[in-house]
mmCIF file of the N, C-alpha and C atoms, coordinates in Angstrom:
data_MODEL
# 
_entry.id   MODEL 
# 
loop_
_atom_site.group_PDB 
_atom_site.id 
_atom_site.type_symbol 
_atom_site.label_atom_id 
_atom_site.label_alt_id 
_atom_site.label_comp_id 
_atom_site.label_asym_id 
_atom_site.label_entity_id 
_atom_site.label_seq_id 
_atom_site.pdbx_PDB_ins_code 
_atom_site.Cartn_x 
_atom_site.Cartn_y 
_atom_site.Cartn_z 
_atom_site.occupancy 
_atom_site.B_iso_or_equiv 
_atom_site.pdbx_formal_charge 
_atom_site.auth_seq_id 
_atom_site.auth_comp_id 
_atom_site.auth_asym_id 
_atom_site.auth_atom_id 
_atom_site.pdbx_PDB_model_num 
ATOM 1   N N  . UNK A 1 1  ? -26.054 11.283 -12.608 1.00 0.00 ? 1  UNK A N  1 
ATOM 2   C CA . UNK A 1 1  ? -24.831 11.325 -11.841 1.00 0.00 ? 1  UNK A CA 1 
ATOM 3   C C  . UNK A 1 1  ? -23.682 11.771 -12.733 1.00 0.00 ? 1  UNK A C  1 
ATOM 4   N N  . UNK A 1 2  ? -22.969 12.683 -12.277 1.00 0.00 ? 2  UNK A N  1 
ATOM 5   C CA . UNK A 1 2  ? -21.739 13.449 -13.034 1.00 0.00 ? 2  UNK A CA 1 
ATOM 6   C C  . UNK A 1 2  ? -20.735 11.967 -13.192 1.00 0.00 ? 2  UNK A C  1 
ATOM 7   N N  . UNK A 1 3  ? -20.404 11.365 -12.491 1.00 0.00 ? 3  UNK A N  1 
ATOM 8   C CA . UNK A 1 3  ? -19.671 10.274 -12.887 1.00 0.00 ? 3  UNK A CA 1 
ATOM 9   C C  . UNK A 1 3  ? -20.089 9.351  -14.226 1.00 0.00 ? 3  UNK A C  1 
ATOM 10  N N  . UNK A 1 4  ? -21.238 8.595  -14.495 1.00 0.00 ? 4  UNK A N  1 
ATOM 11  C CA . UNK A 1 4  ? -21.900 8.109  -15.343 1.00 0.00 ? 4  UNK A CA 1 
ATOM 12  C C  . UNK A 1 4  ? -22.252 8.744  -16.491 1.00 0.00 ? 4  UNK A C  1 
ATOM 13  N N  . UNK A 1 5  ? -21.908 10.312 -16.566 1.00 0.00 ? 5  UNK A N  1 
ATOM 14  C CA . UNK A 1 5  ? -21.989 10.942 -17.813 1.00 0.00 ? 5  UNK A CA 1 
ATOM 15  C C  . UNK A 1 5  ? -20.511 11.385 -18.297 1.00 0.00 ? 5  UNK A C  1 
ATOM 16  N N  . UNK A 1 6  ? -19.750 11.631 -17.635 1.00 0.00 ? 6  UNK A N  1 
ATOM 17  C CA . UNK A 1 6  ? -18.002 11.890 -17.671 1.00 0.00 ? 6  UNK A CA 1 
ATOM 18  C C  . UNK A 1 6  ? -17.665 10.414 -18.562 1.00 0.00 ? 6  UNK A C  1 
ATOM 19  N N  . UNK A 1 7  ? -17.784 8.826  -17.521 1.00 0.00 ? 7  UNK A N  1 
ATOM 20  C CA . UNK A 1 7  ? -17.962 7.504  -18.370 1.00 0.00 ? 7  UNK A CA 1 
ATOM 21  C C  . UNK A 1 7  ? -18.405 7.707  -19.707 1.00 0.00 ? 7  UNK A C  1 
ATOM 22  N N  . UNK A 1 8  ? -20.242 7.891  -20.213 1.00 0.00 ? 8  UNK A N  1 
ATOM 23  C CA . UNK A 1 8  ? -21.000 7.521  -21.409 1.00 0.00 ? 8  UNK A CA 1 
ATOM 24  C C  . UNK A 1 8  ? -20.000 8.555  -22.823 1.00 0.00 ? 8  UNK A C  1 
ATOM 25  N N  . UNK A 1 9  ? -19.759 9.993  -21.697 1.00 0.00 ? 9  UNK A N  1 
ATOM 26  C CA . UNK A 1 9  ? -19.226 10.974 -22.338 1.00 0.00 ? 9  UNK A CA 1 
ATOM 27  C C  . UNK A 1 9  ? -18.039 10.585 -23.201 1.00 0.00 ? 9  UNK A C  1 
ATOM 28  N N  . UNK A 1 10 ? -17.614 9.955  -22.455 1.00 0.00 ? 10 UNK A N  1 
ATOM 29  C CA . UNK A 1 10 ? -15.648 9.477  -23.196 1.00 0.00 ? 10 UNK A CA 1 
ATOM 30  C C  . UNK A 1 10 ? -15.638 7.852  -23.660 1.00 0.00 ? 10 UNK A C  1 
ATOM 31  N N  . UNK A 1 11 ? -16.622 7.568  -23.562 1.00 0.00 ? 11 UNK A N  1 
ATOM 32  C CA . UNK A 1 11 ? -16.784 5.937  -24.146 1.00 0.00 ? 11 UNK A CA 1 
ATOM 33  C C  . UNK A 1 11 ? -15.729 5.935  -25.047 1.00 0.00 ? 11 UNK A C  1 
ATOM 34  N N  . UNK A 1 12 ? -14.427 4.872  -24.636 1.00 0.00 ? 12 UNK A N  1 
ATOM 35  C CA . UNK A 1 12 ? -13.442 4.250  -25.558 1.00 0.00 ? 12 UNK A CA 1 
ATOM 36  C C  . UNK A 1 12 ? -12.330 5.596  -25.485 1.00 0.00 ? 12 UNK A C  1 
ATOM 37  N N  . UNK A 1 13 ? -12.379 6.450  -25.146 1.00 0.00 ? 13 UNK A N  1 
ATOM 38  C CA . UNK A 1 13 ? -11.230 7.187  -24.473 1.00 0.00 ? 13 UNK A CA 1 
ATOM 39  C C  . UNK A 1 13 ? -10.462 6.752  -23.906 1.00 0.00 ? 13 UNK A C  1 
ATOM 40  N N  . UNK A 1 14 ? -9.635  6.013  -24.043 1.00 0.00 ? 14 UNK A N  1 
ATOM 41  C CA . UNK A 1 14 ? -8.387  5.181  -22.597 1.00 0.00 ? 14 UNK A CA 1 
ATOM 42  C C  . UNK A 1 14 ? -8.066  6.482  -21.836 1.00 0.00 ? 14 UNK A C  1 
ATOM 43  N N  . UNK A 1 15 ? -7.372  7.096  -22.257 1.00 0.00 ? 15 UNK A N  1 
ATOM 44  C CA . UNK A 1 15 ? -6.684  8.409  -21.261 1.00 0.00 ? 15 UNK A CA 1 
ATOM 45  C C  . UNK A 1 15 ? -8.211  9.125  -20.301 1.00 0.00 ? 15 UNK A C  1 
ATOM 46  N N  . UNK A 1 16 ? -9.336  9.049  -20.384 1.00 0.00 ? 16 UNK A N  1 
ATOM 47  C CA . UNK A 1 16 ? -10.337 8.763  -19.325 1.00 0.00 ? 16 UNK A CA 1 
ATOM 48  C C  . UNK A 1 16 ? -10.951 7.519  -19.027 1.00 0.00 ? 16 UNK A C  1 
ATOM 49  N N  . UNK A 1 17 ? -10.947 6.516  -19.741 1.00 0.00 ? 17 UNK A N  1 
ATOM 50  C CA . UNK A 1 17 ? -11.710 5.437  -19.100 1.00 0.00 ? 17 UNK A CA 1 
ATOM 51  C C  . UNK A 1 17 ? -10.781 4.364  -18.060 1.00 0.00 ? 17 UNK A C  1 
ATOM 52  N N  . UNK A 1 18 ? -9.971  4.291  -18.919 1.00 0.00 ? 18 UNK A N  1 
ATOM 53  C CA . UNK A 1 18 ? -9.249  3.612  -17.728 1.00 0.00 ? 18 UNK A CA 1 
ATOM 54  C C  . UNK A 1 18 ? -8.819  3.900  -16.586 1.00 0.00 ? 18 UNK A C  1 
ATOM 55  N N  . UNK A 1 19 ? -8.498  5.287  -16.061 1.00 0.00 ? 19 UNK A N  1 
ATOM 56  C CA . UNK A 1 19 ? -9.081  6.428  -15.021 1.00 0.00 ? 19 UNK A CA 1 
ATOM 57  C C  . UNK A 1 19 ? -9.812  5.819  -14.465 1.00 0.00 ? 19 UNK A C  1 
ATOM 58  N N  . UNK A 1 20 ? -11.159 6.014  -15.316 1.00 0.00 ? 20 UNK A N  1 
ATOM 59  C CA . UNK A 1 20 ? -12.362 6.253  -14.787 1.00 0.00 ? 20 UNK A CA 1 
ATOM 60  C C  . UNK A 1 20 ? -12.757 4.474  -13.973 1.00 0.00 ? 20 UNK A C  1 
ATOM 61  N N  . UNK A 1 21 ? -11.783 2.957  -15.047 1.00 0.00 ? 21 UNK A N  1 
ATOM 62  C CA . UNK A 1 21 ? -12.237 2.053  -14.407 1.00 0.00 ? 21 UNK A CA 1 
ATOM 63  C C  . UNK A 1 21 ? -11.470 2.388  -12.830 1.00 0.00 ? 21 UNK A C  1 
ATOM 64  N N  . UNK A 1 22 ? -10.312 2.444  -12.701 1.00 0.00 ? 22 UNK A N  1 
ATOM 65  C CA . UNK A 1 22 ? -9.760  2.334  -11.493 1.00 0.00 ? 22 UNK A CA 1 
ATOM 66  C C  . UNK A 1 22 ? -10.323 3.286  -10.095 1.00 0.00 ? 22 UNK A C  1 
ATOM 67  N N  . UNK A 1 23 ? -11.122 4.483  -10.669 1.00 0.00 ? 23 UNK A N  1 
ATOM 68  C CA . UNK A 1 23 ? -11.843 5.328  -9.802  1.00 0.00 ? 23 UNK A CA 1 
ATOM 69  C C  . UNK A 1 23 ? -13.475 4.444  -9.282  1.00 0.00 ? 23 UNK A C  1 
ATOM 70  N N  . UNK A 1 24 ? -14.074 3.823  -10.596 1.00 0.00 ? 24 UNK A N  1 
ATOM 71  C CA . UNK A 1 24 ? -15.009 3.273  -9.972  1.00 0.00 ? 24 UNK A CA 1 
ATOM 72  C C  . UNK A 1 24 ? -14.674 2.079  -8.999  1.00 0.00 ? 24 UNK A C  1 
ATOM 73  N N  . UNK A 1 25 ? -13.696 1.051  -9.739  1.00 0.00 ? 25 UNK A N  1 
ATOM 74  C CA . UNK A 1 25 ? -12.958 0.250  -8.053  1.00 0.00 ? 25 UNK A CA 1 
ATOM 75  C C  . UNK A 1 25 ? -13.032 0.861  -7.029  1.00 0.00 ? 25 UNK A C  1 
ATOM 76  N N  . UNK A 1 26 ? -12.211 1.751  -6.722  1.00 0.00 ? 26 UNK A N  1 
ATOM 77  C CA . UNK A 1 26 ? -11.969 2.444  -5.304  1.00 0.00 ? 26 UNK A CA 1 
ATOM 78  C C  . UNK A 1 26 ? -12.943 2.889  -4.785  1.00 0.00 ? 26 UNK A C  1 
ATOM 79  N N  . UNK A 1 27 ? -13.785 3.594  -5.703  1.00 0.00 ? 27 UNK A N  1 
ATOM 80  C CA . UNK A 1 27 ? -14.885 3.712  -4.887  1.00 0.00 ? 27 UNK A CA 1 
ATOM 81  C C  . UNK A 1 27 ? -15.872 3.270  -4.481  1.00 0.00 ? 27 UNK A C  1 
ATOM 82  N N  . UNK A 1 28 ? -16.256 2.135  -5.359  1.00 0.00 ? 28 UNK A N  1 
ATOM 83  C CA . UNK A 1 28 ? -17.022 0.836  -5.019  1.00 0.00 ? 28 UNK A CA 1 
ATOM 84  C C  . UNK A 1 28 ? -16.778 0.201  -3.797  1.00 0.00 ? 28 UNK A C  1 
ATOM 85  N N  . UNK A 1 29 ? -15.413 0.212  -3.853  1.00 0.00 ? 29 UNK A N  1 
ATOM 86  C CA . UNK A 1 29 ? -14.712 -0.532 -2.904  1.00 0.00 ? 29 UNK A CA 1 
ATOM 87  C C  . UNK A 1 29 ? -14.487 -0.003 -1.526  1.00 0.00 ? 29 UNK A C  1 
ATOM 88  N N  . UNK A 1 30 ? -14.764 1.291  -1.124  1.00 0.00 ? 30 UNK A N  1 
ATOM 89  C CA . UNK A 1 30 ? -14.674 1.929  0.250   1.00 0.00 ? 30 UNK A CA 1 
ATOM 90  C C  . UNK A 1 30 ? -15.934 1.649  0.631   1.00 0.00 ? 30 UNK A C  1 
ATOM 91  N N  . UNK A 1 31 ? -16.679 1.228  0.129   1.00 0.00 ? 31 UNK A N  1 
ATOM 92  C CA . UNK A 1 31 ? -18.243 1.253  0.901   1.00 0.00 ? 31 UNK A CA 1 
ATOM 93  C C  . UNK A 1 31 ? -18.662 2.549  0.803   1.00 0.00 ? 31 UNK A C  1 
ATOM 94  N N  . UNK A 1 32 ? -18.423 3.347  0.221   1.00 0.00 ? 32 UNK A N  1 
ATOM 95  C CA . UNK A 1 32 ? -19.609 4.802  0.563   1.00 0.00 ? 32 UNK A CA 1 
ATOM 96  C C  . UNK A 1 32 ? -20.448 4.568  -0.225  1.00 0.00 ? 32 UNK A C  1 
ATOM 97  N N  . UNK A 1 33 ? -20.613 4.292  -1.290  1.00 0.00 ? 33 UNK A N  1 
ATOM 98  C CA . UNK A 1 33 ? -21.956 4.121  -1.975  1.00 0.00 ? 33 UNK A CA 1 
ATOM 99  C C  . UNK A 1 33 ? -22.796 2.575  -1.622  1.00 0.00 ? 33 UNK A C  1 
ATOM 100 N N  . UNK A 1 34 ? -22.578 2.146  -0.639  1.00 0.00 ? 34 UNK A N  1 
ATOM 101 C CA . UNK A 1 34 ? -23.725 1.364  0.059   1.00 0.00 ? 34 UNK A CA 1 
ATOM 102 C C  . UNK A 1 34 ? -25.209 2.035  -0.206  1.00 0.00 ? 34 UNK A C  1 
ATOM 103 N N  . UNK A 1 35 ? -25.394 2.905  0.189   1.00 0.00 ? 35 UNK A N  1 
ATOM 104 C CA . UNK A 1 35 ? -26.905 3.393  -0.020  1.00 0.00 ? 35 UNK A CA 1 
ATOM 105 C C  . UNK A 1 35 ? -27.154 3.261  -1.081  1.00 0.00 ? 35 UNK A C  1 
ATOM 106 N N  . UNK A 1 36 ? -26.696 4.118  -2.452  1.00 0.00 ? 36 UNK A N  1 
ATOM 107 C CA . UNK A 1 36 ? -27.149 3.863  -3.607  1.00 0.00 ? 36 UNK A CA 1 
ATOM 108 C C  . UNK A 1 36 ? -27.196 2.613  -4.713  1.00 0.00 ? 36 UNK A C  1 
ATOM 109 N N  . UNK A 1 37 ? -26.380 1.804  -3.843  1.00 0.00 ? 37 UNK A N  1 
ATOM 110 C CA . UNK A 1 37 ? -26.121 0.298  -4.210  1.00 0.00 ? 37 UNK A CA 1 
ATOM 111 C C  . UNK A 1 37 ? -27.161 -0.516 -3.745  1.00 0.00 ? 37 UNK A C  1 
ATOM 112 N N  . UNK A 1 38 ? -27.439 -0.469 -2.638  1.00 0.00 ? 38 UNK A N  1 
ATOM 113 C CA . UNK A 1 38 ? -28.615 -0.591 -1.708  1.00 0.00 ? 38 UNK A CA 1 
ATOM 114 C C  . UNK A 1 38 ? -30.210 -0.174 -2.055  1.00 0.00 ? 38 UNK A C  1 
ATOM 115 N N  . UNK A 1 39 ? -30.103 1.116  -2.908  1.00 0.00 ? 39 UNK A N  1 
ATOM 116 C CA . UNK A 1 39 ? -31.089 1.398  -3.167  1.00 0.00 ? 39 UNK A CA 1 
ATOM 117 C C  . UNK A 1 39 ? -31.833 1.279  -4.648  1.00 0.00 ? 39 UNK A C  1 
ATOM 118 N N  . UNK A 1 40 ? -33.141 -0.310 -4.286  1.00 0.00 ? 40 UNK A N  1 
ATOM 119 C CA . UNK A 1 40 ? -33.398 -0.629 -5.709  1.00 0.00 ? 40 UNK A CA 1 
ATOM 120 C C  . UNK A 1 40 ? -34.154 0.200  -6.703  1.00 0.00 ? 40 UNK A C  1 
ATOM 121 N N  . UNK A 1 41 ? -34.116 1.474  -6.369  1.00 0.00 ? 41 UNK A N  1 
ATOM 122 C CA . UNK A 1 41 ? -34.529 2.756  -7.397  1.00 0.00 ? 41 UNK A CA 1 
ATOM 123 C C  . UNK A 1 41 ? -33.520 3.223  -7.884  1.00 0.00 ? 41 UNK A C  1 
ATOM 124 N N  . UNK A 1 42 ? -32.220 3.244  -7.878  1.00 0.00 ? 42 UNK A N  1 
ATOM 125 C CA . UNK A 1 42 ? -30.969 3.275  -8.146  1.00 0.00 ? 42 UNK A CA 1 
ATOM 126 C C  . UNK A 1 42 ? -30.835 2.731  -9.268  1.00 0.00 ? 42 UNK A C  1 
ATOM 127 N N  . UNK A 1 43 ? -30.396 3.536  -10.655 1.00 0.00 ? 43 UNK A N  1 
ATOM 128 C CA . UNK A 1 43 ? -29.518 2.854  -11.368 1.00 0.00 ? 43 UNK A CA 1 
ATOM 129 C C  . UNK A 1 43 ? -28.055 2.751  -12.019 1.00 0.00 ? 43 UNK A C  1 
ATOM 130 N N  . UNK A 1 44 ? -27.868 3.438  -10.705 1.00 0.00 ? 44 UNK A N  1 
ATOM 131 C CA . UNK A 1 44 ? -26.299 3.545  -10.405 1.00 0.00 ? 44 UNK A CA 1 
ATOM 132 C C  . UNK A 1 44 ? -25.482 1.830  -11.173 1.00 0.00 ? 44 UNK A C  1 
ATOM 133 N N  . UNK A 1 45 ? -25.809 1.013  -10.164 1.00 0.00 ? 45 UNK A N  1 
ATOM 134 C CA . UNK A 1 45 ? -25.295 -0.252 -10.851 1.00 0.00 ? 45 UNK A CA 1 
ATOM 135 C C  . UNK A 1 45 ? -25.442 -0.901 -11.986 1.00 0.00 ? 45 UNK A C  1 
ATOM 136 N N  . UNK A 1 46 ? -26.740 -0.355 -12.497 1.00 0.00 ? 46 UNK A N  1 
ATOM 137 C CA . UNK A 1 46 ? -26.673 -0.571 -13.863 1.00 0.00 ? 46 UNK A CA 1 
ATOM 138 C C  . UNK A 1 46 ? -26.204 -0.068 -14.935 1.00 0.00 ? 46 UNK A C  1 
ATOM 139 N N  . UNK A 1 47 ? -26.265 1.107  -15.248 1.00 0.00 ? 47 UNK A N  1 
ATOM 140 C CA . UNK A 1 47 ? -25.282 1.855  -15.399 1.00 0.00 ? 47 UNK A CA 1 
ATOM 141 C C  . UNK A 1 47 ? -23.952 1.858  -15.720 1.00 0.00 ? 47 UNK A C  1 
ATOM 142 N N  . UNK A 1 48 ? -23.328 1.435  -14.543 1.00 0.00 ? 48 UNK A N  1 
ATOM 143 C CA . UNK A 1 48 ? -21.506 1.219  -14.684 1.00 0.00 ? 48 UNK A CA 1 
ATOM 144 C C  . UNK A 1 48 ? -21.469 -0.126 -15.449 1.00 0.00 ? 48 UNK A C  1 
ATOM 145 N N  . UNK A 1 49 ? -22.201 -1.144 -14.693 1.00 0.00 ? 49 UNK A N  1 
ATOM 146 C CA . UNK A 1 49 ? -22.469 -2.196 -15.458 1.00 0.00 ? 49 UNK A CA 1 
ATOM 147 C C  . UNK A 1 49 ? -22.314 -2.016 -17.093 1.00 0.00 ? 49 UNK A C  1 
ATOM 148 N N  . UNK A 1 50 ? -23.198 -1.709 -17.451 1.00 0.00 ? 50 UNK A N  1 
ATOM 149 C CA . UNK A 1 50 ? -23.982 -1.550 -18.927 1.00 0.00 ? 50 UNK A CA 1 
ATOM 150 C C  . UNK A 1 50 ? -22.377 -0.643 -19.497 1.00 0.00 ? 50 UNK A C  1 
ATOM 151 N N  . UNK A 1 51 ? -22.070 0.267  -19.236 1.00 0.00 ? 51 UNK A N  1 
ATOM 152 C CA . UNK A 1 51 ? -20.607 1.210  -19.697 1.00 0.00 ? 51 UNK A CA 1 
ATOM 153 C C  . UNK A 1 51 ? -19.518 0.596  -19.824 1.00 0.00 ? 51 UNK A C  1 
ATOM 154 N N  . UNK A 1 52 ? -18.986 -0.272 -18.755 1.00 0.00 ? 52 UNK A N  1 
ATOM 155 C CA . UNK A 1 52 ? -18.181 -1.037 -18.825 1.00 0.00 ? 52 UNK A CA 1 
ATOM 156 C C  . UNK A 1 52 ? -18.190 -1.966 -19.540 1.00 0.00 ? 52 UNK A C  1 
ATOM 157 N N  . UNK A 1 53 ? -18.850 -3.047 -19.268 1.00 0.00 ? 53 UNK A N  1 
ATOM 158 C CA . UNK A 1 53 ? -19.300 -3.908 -20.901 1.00 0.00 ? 53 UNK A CA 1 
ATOM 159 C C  . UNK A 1 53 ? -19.102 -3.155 -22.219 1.00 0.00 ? 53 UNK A C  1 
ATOM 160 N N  . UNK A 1 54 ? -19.931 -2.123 -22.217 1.00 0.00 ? 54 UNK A N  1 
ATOM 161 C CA . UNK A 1 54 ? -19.220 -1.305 -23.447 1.00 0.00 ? 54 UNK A CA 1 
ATOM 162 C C  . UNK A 1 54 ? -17.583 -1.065 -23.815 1.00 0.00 ? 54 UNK A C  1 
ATOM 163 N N  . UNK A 1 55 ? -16.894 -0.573 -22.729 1.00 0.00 ? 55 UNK A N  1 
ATOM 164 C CA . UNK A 1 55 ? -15.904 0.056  -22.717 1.00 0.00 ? 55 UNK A CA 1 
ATOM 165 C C  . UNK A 1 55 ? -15.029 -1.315 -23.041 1.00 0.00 ? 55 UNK A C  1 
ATOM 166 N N  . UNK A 1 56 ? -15.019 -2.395 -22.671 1.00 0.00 ? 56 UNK A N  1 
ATOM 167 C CA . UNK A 1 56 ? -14.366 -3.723 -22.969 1.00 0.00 ? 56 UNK A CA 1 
ATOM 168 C C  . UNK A 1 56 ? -14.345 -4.299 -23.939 1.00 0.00 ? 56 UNK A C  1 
ATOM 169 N N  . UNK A 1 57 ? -15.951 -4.375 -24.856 1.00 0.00 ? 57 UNK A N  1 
ATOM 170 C CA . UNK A 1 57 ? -16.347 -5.263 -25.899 1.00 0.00 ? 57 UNK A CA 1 
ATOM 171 C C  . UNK A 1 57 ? -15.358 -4.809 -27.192 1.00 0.00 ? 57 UNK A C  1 
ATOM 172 N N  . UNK A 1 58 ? -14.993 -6.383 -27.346 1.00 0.00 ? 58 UNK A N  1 
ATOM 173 C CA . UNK A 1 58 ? -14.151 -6.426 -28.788 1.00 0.00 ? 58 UNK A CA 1 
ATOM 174 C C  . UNK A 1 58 ? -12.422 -5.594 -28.062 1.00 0.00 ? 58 UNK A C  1 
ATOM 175 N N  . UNK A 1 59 ? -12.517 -5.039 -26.839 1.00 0.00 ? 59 UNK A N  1 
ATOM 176 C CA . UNK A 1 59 ? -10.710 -4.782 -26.527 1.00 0.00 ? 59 UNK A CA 1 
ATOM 177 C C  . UNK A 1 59 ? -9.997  -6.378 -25.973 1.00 0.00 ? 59 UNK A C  1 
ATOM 178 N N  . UNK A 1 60 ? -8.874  -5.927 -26.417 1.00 0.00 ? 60 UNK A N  1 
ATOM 179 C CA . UNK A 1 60 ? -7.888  -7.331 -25.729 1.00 0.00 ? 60 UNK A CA 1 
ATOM 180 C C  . UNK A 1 60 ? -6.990  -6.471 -24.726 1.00 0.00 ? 60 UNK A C  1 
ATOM 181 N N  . UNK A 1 61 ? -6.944  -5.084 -24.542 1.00 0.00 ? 61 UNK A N  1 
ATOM 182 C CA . UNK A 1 61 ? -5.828  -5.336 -23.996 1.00 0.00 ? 61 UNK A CA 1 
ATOM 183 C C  . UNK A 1 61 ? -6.000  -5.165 -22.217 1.00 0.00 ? 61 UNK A C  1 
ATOM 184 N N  . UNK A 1 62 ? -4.990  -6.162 -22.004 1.00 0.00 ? 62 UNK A N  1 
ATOM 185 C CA . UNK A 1 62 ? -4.776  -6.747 -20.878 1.00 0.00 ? 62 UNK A CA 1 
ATOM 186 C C  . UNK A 1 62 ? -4.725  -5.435 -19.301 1.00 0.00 ? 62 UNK A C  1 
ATOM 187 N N  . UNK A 1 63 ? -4.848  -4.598 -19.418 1.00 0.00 ? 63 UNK A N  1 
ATOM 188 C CA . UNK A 1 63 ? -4.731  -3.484 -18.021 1.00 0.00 ? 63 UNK A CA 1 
ATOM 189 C C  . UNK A 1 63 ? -6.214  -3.036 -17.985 1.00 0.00 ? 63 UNK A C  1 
ATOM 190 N N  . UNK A 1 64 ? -7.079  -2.907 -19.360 1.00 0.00 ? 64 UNK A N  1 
ATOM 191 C CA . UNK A 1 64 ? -8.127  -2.683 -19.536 1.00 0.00 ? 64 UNK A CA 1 
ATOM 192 C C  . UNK A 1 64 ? -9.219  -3.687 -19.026 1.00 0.00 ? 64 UNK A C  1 
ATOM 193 N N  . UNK A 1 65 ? -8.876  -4.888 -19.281 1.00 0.00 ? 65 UNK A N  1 
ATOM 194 C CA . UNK A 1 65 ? -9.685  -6.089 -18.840 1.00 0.00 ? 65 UNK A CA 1 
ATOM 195 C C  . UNK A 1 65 ? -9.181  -6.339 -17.085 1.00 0.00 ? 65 UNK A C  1 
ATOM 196 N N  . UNK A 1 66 ? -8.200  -6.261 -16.443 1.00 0.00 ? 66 UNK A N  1 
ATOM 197 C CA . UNK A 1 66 ? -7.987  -6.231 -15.479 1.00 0.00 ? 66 UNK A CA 1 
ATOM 198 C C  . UNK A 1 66 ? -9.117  -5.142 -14.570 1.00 0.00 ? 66 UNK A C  1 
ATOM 199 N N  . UNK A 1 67 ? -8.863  -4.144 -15.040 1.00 0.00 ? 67 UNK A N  1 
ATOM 200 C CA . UNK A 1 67 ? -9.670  -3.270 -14.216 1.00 0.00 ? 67 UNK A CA 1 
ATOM 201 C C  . UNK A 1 67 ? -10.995 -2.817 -14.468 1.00 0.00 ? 67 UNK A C  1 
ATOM 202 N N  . UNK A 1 68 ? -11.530 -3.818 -15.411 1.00 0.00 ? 68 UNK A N  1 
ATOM 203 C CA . UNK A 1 68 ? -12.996 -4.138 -15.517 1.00 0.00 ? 68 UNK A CA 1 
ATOM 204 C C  . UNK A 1 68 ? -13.497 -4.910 -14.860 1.00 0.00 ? 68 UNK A C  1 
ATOM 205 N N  . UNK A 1 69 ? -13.000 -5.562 -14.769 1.00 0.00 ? 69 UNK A N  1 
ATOM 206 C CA . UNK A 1 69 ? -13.338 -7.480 -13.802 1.00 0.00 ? 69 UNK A CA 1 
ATOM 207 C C  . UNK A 1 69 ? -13.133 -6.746 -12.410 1.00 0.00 ? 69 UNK A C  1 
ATOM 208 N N  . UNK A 1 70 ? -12.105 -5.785 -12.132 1.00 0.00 ? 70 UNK A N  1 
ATOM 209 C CA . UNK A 1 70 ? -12.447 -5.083 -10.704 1.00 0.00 ? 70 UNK A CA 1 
ATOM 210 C C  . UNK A 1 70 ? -13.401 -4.950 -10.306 1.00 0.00 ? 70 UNK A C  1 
ATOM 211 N N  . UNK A 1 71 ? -13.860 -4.030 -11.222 1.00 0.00 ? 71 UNK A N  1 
ATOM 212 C CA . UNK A 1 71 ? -15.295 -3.113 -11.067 1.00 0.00 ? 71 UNK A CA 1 
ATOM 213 C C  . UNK A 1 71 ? -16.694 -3.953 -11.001 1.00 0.00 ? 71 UNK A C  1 
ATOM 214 N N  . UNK A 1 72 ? -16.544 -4.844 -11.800 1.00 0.00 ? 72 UNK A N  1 
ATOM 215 C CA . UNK A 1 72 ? -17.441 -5.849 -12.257 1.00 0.00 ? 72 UNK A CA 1 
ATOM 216 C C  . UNK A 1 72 ? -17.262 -6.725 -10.946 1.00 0.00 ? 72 UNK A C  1 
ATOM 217 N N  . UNK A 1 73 ? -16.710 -7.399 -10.414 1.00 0.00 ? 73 UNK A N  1 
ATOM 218 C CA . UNK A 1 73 ? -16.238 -7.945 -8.862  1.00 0.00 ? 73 UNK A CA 1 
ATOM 219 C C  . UNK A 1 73 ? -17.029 -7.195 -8.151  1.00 0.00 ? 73 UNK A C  1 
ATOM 220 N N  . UNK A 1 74 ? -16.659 -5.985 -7.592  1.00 0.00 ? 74 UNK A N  1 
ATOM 221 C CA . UNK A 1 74 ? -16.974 -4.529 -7.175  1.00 0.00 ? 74 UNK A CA 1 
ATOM 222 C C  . UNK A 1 74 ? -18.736 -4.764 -6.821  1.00 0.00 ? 74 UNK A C  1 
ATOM 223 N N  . UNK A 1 75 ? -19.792 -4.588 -8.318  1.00 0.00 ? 75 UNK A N  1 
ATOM 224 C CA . UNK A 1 75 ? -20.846 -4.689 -8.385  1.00 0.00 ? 75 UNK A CA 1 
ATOM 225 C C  . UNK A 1 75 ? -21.497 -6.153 -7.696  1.00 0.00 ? 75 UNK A C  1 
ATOM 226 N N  . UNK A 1 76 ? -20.564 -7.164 -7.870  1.00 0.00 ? 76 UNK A N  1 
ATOM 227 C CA . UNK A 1 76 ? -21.357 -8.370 -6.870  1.00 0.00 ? 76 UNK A CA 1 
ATOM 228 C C  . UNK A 1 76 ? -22.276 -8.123 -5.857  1.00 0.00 ? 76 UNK A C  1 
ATOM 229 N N  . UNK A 1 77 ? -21.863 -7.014 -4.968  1.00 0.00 ? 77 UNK A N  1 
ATOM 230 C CA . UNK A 1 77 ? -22.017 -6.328 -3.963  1.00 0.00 ? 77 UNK A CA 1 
ATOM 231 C C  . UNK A 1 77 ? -23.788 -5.995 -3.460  1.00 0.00 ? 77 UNK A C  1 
ATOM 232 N N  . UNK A 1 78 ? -23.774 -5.368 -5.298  1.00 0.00 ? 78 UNK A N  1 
ATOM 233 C CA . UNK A 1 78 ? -25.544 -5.034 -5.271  1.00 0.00 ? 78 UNK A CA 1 
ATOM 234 C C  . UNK A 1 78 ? -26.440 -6.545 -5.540  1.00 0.00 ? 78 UNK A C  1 
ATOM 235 N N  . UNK A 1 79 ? -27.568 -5.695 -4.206  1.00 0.00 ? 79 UNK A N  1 
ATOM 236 C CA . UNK A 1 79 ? -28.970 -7.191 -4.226  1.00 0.00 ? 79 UNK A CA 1 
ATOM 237 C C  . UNK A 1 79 ? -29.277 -7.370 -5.648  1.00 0.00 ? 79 UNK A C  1 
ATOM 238 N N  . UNK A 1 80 ? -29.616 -8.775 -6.080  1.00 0.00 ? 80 UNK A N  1 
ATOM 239 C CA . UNK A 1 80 ? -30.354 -8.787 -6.970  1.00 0.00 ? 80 UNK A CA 1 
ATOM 240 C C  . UNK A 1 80 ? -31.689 -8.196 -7.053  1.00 0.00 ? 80 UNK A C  1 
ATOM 241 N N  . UNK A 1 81 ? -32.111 -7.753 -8.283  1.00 0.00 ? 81 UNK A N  1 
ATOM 242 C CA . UNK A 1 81 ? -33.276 -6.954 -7.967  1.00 0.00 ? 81 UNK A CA 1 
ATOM 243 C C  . UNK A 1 81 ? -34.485 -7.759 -9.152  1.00 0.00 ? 81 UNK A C  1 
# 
C-alpha cells in the first residue's frame, strides 16, 4: 500500500509523519477502510500499528503523542485475529 510505504519511507520525518498521523485518523475514522480492516488477510492494521509505535518511541512531544493515541484509538476498530 502506497500509504504504508510513504509512512516506513519518512520514519521520524515530522514535516511527513505527523501529516501522515492525522491522515491515518481521518481516514480510519470515515469508515472506508472497513473492508480491509475487516479483512483478516490484511495487514493493513498491522502495519500502521507497528509504524506508529515506531514513529513515537523515545518522542515526548506532546502533538505527536496526541495524534498517535488517535490512530491507535482508530485501530480498536479491527477484530482480533
Amino acid at each position: 500500500d502506497l500509504t504504508l510505504k510513504i509512512f516506513q519511507d519518512n520514519l521520524l520525518n515530522e514535516r511527513i509523519t505527523y501529516p501522515m498521523l492525522n491522515f491515518l485518523d481521518t481516514i480510519l475514522s470515515s469508515g472506508s477502510l472497513l473492508a480491509i480492516l475487516d479483512d483478516e488477510n490484511s495487514q493493513f492494521p498491522d502495519e500502521v500499528f507497528r509504524l506508529v509505535n515506531l514513529e513515537i518511541k523515545g518522542h515526548k512531544k506532546l502533538y505527536k503523542i496526541v495524534s498517535s493515541i488517535n490512530v491507535m484509538c482508530q485501530l480498536i476498530q479491527v477484530r482480533y485475529r
